[in-house]
C-alpha positions as CSV (number, residue, x, y, z in Angstrom):
1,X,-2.5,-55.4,-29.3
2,X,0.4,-52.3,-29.1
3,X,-2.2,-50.6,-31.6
4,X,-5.2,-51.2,-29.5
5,X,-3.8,-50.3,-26.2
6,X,-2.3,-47.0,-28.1
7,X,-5.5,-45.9,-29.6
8,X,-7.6,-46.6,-26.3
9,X,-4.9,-44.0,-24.7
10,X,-5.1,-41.4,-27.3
11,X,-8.7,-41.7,-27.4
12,X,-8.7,-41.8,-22.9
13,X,-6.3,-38.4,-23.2
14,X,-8.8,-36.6,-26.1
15,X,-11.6,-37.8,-23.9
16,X,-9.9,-35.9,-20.9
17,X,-9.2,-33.0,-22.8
18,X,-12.9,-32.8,-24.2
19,X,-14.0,-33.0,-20.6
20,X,-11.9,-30.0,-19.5
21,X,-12.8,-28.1,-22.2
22,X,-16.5,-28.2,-21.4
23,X,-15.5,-27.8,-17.9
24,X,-13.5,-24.7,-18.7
25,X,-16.9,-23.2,-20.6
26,X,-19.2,-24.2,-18.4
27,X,-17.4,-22.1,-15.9
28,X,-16.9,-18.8,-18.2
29,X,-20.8,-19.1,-18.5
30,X,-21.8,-19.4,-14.9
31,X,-20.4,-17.1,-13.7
32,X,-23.1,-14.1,-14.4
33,X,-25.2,-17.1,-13.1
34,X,-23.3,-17.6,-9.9
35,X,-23.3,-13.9,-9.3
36,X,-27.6,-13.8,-9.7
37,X,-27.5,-17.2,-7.6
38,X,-25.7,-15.8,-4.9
39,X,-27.3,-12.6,-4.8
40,X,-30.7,-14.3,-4.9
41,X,-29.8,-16.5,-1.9
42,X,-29.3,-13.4,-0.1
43,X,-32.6,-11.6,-0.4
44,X,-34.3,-15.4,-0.2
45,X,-32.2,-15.6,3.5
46,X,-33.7,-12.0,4.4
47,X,-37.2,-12.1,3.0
48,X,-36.1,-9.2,0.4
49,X,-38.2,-8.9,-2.9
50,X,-35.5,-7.2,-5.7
51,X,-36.7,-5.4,-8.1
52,X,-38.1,-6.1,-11.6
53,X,-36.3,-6.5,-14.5
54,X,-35.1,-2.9,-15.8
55,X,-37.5,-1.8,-19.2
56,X,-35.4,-2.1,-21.9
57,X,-35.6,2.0,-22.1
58,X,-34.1,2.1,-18.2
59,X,-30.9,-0.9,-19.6
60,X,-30.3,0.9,-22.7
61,X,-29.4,4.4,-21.1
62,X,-27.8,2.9,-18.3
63,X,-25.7,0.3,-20.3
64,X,-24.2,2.9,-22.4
65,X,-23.0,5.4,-19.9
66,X,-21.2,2.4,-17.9
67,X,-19.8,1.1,-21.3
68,X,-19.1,3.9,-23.2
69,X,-19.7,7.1,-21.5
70,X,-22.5,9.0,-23.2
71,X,-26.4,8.1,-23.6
72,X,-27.5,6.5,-26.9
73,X,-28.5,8.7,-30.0
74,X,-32.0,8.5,-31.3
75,X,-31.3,5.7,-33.8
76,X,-29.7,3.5,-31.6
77,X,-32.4,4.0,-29.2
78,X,-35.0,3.7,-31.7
79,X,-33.2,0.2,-32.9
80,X,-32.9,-1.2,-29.3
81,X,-36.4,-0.5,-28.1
82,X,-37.8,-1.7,-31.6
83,X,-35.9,-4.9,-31.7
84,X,-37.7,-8.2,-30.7
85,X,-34.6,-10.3,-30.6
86,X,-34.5,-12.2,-27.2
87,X,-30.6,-12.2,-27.1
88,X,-30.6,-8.1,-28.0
89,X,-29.2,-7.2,-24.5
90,X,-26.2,-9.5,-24.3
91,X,-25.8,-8.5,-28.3
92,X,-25.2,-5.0,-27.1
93,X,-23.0,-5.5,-24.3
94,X,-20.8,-7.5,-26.7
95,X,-20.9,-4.1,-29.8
96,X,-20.4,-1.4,-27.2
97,X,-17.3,-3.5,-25.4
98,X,-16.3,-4.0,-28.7
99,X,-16.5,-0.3,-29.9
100,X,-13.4,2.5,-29.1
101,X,-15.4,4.4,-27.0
102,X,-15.2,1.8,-24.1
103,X,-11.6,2.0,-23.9
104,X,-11.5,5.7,-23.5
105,X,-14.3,5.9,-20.9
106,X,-12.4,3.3,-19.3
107,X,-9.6,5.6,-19.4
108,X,-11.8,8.4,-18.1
109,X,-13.0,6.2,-14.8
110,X,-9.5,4.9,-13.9
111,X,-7.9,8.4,-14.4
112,X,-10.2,9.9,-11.8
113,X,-9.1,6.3,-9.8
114,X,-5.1,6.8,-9.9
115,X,-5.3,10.7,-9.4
116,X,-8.7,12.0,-8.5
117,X,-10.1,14.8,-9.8
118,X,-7.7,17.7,-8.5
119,X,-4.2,15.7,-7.5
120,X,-2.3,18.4,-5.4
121,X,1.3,17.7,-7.7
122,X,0.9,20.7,-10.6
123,X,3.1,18.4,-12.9
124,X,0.2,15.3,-12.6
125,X,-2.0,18.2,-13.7
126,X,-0.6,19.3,-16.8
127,X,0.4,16.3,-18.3
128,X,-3.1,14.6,-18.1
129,X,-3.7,14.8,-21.6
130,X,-0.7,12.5,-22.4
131,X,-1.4,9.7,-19.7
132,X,-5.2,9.5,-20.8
133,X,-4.2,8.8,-24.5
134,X,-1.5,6.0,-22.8
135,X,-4.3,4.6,-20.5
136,X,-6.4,4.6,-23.4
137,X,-4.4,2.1,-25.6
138,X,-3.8,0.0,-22.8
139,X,-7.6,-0.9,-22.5
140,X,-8.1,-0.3,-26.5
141,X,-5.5,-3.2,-26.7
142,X,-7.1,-5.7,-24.2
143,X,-3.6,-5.2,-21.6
144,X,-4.3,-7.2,-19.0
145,X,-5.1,-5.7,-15.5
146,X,-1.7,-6.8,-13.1
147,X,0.2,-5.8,-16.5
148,X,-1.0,-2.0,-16.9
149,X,-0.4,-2.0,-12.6
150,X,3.3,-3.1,-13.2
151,X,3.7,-0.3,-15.9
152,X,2.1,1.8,-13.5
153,X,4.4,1.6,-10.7
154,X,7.4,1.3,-13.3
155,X,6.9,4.0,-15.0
156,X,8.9,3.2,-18.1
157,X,6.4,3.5,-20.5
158,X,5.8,6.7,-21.7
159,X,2.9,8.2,-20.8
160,X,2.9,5.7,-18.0
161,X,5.4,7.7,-15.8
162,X,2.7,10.6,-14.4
163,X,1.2,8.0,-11.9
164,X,4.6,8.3,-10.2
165,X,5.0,11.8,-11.1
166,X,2.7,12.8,-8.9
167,X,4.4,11.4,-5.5
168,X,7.4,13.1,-6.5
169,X,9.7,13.1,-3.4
170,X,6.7,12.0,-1.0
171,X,7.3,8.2,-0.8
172,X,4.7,8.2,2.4
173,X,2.0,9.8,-0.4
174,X,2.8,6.9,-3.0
175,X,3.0,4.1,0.2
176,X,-0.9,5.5,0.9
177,X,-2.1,5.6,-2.9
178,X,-0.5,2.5,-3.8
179,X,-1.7,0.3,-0.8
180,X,-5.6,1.7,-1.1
181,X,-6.0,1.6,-4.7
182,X,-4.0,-1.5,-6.0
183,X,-4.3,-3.4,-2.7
184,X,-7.8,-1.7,-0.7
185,X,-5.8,-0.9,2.5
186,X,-6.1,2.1,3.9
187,X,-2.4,2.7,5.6
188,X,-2.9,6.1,6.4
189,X,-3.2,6.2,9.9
190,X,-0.3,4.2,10.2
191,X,1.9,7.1,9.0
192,X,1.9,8.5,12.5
193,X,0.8,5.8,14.6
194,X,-0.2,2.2,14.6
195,X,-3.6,1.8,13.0
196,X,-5.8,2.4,15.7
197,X,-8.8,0.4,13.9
198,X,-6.5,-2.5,11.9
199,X,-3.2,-4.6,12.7
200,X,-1.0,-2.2,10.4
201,X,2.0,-0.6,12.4
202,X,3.8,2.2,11.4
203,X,6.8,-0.5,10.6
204,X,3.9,-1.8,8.3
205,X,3.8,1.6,6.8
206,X,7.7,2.7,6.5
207,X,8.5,-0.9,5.4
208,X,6.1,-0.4,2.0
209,X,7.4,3.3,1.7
210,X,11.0,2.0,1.4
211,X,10.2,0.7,-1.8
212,X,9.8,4.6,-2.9
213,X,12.1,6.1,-1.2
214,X,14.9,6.1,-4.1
215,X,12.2,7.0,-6.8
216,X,13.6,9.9,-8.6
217,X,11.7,11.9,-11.2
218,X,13.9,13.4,-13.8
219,X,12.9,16.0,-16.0
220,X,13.9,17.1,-19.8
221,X,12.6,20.2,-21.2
222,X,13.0,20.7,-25.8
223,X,11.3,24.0,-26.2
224,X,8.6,24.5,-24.5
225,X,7.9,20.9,-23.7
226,X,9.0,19.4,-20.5
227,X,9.0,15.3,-20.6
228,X,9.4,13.1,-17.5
229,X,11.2,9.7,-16.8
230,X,11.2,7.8,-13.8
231,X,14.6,6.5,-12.6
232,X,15.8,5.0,-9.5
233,X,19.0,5.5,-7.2
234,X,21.0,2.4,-5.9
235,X,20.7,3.5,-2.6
236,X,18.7,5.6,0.4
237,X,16.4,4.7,2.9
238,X,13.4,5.4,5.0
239,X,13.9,6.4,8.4
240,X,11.8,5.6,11.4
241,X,11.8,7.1,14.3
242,X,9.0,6.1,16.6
243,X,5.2,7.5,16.6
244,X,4.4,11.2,16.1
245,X,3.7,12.3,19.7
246,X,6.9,10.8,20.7
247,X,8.9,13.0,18.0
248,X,12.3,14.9,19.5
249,X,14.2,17.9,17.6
250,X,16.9,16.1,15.8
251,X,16.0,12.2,15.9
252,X,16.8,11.2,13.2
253,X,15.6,7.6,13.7
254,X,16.5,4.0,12.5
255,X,16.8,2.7,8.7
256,X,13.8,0.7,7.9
257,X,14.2,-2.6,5.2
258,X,11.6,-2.3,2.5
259,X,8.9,-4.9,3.8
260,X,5.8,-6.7,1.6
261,X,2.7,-5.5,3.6
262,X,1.8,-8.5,5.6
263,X,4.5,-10.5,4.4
264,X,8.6,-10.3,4.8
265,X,11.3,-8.0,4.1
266,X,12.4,-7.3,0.7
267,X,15.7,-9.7,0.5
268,X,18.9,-7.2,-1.9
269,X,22.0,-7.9,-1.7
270,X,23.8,-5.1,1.0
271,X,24.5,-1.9,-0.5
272,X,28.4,-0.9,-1.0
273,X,29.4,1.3,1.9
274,X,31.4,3.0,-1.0
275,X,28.9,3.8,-3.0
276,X,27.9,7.0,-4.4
277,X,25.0,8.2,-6.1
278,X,26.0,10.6,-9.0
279,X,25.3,14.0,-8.8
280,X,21.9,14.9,-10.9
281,X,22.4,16.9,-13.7
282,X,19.9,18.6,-15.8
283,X,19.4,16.5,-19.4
284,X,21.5,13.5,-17.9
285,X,19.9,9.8,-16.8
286,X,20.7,7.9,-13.5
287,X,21.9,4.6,-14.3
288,X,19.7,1.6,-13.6
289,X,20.7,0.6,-10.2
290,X,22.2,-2.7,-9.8
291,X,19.1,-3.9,-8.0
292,X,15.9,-2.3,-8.3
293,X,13.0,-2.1,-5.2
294,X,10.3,-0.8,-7.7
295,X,10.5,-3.4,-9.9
296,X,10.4,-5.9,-6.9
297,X,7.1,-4.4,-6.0
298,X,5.8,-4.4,-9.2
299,X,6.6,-8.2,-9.5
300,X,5.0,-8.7,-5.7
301,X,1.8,-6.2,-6.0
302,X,0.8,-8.0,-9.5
303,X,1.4,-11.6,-8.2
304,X,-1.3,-14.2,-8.4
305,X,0.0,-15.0,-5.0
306,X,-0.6,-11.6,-3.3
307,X,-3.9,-11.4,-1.1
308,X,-5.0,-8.3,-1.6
309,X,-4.5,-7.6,-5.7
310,X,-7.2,-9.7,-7.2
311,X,-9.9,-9.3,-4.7
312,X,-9.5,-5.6,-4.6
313,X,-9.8,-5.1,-8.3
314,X,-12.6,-7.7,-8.5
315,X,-14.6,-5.6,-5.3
316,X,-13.7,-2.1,-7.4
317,X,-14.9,-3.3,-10.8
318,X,-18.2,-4.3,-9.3
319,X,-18.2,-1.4,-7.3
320,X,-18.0,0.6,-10.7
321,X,-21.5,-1.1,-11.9
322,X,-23.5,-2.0,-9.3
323,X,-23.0,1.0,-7.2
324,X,-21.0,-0.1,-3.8
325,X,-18.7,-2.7,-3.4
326,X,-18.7,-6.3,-1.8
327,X,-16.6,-4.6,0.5
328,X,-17.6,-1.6,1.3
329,X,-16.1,1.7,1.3
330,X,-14.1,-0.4,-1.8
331,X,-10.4,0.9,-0.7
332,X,-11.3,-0.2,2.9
333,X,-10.4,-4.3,3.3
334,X,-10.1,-4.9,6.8
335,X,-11.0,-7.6,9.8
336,X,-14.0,-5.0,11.1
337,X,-15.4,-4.3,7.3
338,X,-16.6,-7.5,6.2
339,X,-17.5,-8.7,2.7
340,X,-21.7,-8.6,2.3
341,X,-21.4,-12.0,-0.1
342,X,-17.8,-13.6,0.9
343,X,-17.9,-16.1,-1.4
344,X,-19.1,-14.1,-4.6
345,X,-16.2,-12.3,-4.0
346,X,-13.7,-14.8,-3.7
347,X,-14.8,-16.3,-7.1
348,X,-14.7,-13.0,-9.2
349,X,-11.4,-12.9,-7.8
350,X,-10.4,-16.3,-8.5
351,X,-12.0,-16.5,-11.7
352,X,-10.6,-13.3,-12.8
353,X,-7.1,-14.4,-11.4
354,X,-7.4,-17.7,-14.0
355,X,-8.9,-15.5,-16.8
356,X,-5.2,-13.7,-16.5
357,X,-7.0,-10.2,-15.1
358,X,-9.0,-10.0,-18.1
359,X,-11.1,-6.7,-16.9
360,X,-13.2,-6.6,-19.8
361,X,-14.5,-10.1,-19.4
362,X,-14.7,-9.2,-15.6
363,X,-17.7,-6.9,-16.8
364,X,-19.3,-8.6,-19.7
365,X,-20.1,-11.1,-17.2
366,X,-21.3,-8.4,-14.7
367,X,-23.7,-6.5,-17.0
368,X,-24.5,-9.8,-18.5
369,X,-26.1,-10.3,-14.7
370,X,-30.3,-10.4,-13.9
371,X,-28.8,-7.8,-11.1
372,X,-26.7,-5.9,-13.1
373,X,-30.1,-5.7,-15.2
374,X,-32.7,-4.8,-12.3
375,X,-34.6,-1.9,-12.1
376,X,-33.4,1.3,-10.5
377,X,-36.5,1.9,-8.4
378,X,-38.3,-0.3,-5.8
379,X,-39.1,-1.1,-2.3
380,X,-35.7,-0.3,-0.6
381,X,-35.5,3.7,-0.7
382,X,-31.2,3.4,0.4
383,X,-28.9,5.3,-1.9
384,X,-27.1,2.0,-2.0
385,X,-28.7,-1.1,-0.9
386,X,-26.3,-3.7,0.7
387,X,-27.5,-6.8,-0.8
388,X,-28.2,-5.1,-4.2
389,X,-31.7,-6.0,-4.5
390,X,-32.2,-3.2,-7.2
391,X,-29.9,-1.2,-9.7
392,X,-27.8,1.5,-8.6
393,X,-29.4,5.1,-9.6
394,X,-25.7,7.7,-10.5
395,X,-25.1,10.9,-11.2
396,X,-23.3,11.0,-15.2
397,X,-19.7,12.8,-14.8
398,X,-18.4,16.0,-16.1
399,X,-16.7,13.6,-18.8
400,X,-20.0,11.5,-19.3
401,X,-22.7,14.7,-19.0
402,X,-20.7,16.7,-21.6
403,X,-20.0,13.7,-24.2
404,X,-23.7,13.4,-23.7
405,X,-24.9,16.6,-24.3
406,X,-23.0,16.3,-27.8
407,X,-24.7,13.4,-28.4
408,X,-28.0,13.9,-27.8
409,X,-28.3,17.6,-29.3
410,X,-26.2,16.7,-32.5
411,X,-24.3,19.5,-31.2
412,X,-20.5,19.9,-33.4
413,X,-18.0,21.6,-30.9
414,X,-16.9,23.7,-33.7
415,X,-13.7,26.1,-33.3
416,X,-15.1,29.1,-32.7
417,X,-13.7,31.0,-29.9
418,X,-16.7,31.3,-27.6
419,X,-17.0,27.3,-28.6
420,X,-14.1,26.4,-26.8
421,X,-15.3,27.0,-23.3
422,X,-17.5,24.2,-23.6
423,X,-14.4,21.7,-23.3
424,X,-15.2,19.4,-20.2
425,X,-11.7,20.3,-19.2
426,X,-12.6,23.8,-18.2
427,X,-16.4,25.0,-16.8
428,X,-17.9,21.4,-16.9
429,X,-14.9,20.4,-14.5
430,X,-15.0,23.0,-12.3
431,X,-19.0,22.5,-11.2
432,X,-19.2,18.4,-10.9
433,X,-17.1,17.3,-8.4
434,X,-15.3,14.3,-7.1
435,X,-17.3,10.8,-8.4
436,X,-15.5,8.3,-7.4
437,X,-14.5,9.0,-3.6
438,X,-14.9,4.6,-3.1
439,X,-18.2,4.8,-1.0
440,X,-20.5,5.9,-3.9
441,X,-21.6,9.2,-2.4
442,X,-23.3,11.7,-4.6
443,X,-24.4,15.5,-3.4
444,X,-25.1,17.9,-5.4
445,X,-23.3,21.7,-4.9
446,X,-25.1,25.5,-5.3
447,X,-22.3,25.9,-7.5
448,X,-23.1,23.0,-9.4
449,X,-27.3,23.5,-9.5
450,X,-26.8,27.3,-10.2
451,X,-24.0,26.0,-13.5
452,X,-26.5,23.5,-14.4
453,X,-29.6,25.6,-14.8
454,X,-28.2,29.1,-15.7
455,X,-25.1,28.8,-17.6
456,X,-24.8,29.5,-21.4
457,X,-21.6,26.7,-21.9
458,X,-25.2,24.4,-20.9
459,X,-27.4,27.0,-22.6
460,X,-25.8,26.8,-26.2
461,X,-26.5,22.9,-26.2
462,X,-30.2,24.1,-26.4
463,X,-29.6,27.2,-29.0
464,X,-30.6,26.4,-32.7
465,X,-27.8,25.5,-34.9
466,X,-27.9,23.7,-38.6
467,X,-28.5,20.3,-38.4
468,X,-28.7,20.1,-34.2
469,X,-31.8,18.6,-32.4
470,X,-33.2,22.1,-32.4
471,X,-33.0,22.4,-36.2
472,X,-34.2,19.3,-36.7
473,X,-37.5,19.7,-34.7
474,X,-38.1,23.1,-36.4
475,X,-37.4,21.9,-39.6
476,X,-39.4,18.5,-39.3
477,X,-43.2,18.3,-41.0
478,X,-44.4,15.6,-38.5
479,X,-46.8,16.6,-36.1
480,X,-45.9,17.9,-33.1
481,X,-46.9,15.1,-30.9
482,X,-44.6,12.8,-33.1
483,X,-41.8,15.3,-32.7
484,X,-42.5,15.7,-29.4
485,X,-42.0,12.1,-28.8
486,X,-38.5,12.4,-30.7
487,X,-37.3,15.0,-28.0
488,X,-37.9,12.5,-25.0
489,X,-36.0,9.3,-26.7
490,X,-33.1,11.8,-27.8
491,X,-32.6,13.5,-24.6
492,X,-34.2,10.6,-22.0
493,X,-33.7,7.5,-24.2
494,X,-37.6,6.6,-23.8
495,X,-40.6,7.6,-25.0
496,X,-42.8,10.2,-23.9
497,X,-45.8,9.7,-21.4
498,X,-49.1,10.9,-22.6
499,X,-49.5,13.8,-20.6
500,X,-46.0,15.1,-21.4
501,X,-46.9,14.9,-24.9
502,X,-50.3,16.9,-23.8
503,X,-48.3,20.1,-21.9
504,X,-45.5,19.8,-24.6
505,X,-47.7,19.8,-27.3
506,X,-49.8,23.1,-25.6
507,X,-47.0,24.7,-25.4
508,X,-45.3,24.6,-28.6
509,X,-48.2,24.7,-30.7
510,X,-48.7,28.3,-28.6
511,X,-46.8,30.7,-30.5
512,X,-46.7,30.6,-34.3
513,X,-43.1,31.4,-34.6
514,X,-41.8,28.6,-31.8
515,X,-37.9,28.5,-32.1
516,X,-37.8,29.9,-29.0
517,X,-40.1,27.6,-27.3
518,X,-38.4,24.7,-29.4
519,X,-34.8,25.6,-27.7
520,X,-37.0,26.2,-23.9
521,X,-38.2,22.4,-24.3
522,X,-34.8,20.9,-25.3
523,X,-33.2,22.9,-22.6
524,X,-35.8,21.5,-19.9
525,X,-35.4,17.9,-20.3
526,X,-31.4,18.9,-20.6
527,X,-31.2,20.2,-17.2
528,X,-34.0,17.8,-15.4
529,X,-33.1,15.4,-13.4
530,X,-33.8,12.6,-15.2
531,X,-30.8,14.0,-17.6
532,X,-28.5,14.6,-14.9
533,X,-28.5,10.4,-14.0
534,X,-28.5,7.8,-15.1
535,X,-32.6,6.4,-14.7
């Protein structure tokens, strides 16, 4: 009877288990669902007709500049558009996630996140280089989201430590960075004043920038190499004394405890009245203070328990691929700026929470979306429709439009001298602006059109060189309408139309030496529009 009873509760608990399992999967795979359900309950509500599924041309150049940062090369878009597998979509959202070039366009969208395009500290500046290749790994090796934040706001990882870097000795800058990026709060306005539009006071606001007020940033220079390290005094504080207009010529105002924003004070043991912080010296350490306040935000900012962390990645990471955020602008979380689809938002955040801030499963399951999936034109002519009733039409960044030039002209940077100005770092830079300002803006400067259309470090993509597109359409013996065709899926990922084969054709067939010609055509669809975004 023992036996019997025994095997009925093994077999009750495997039962249970079973069930949780399928529970647990059936979750993971509704979740793309829940997002098309929700979204569709939306337009259904407001009498909106989305748009059509995206041609697989349309997904396929659009998939691999979210993914991986440049447009696909002729074979792979040959491949795609040729294969009749059902299933070929999800199959190449799993191979490009999959492939190192996610993790280091990753690393190109969340640099211009933490730092922006032009950060004002010279030191964030110069040391770029170094944090990419860290942020890099971290997404190459799968490091969880509220993991690479702690590192982030530590600092002791190296390559990690330029996020802090470039707050040196502005705690107010970090309290404004930190809150609107990691959190979506815009504290700014509660530097001077209480926030006018929101409940943050300027206590609010001095209580987070206690955390980095004792932030030091220590340099070491070997040779011509400077290094930085991010250490922390045992003691310092901020001081408050009262709103802007009410300022007087020597206030110096009351010590304010380090505070959670909207929670409690920090609780630290008192700090010695004895104590004294060590003198800095150049090529010597501060000791690790006895209790540390960055470390204490770390642990509170990547908490499953804080309000703000998971939603606001969740809102920026769908921000990133469907073009504005369930709150919108992203950074902006507040009582008067409310979410478009609530509870879509709560689950990516809750469902991202249990999936331990797993980003890149955050967007397999977003591109793996019928919205994610829709086509960029239709009905509603708004830059960025609210209920996202069609897919979001972008501008490629300096990193994306230069990686893709490469790729679709075959073109080998080489190490010639008057080669190395095409590095994105310099001319490409300079001319294509600020992407990712949170509210998904996009317009297009003289500076930039007049680059675009007239400069040779665009010009030379076009030039013919052994074994580039150029070459190859000189040096092919199919007809011209076939190579013709070629040019528009290398350069536009789709075929040509038939009258664009028509004027193409005319025109090359025109002049019985046509290299010149041949570089005028590939330089045309280079510097259309069409190029320039992403369909």
């Amino acid at each position: 009877m023992r036996r019997v009873r025994t095997l009925a509760i093994a077999t009750g608990i495997l039962a249970s288990l079973l069930c949780e399992l399928r529970q647990a999967r059936a979750a993971e795979d509704t979740v793309r669902q829940f997002i098309d359900t929700e979204l569709k309950a939306g337009w259904q509500k407001k009498g909106i007709t989305p748009a059509p599924r995206s041609p697989d041309a349309e997904f396929l150049r659009r998939v691999y500049l979210d993914l991986v940062g440049t447009v696909p090369t002729y074979d792979e878009t040959v491949a795609f558009l040729s294969d009749k597998e059902p299933k070929k979509r999800e199959k190449l959202i799993d191979k490009l996630l999959a492939e190192p070039r996610f993790a280091r366009h990753q690393a190109d969208v969340w640099d211009l996140v933490l730092f922006g395009r032009h950060p004002g500290n010279i030191d964030a500046t110069r040391k770029r280089d170094g944090f990419k290749v860290w942020l890099t790994k971290q997404f190459a090796d799968g490091v969880a989201y509220d993991q690479l934040v702690r590192e982030l706001l530590q600092g002791e990882q190296p390559g990690s430590e330029l996020f802090q870097v470039q707050f040196r000795n502005q705690p107010e800058e970090a309290t404004i960075a930190v809150s609107r990026i990691f959190l979506g709060t815009q504290l700014g306005c509660a530097k001077c004043h209480d926030h006018p539009y929101d409940k943050w006071t300027q206590k609010d606001f001095y209580g987070m920038a206690g955390f980095f007020v004792r932030i030091v940033v220590e340099e070491a220079t070997a040779g011509n190499v400077k290094t930085y390290t991010i250490a922390e005094k045992a003691s310092g504080e901020v001081l408050f004394s009262g709103a802007a207009k009410d300022q007087q010529p020597g206030k110096k105002g009351e010590p304010v405890k380090p505070r959670f924003l909207g929670g409690t004070d920090l609780a630290e043991p008192p700090t010695p009245k004895d104590v004294k912080e060590p003198a800095p010296k150049a090529g010597t350490k501060l000791p690790k203070p006895p209790f540390s306040r960055k470390q204490k935000l770390a642990d509170w900012v990547t908490s499953t328990d804080n309000p703000f962390f998971a939603k606001a990645v969740a809102n920026r990471v769908w921000a990133q691929f469907m073009g504005r955020g369930i709150v919108h602008p992203i950074d902006d979380f507040q009582s008067e700026n409310v979410p478009s689809h609530p509870a879509l938002l709560t689950a990516l955040a809750e469902r991202l929470t249990a999936k331990k801030f797993d980003l890149k499963w955050l967007i397999r399951e977003i591109v793996n979306s019928e919205a994610y999936q829709l086509a960029g034109s239709g009905a509603v002519t708004d830059a960025l429709p609210k209920s996202f009733e069609r897919a979001r039409v972008r501008p490629l960044i300096a990193e994306e439009i230069v990686l893709s030039l490469r790729t679709a002209t075959a073109f080998d940077l080489g190490s010639k001298p008057d080669e190395k100005s095409l590095n994105p770092d310099d001319y490409f830079l300079r001319h294509f602006g600020e992407p990712t300002n949170g509210q998904g803006d996009f317009q297009g400067s003289l500076s930039e059109h007049l680059f675009w259309n007239n400069a040779e470090q665009v010009r030379v993509f076009a030039r013919r060189k052994k074994g580039n597109l150029t070459d190859q359409l000189l040096t092919s013996t199919d007809p011209w309408e076939k190579r013709v065709d070629r040019l528009f899926l290398t350069l536009l990922n789709r075929p040509a139309k038939p009258n664009e084969i028509a004027k193409f054709v005319e025109f090359l067939k025109s002049d019985p030496k046509p290299d010149a010609r041949v570089e005028d055509a590939v330089w045309v669809l280079l510097t259309s529009s069409e190029f320039r975004f992403n369909h």
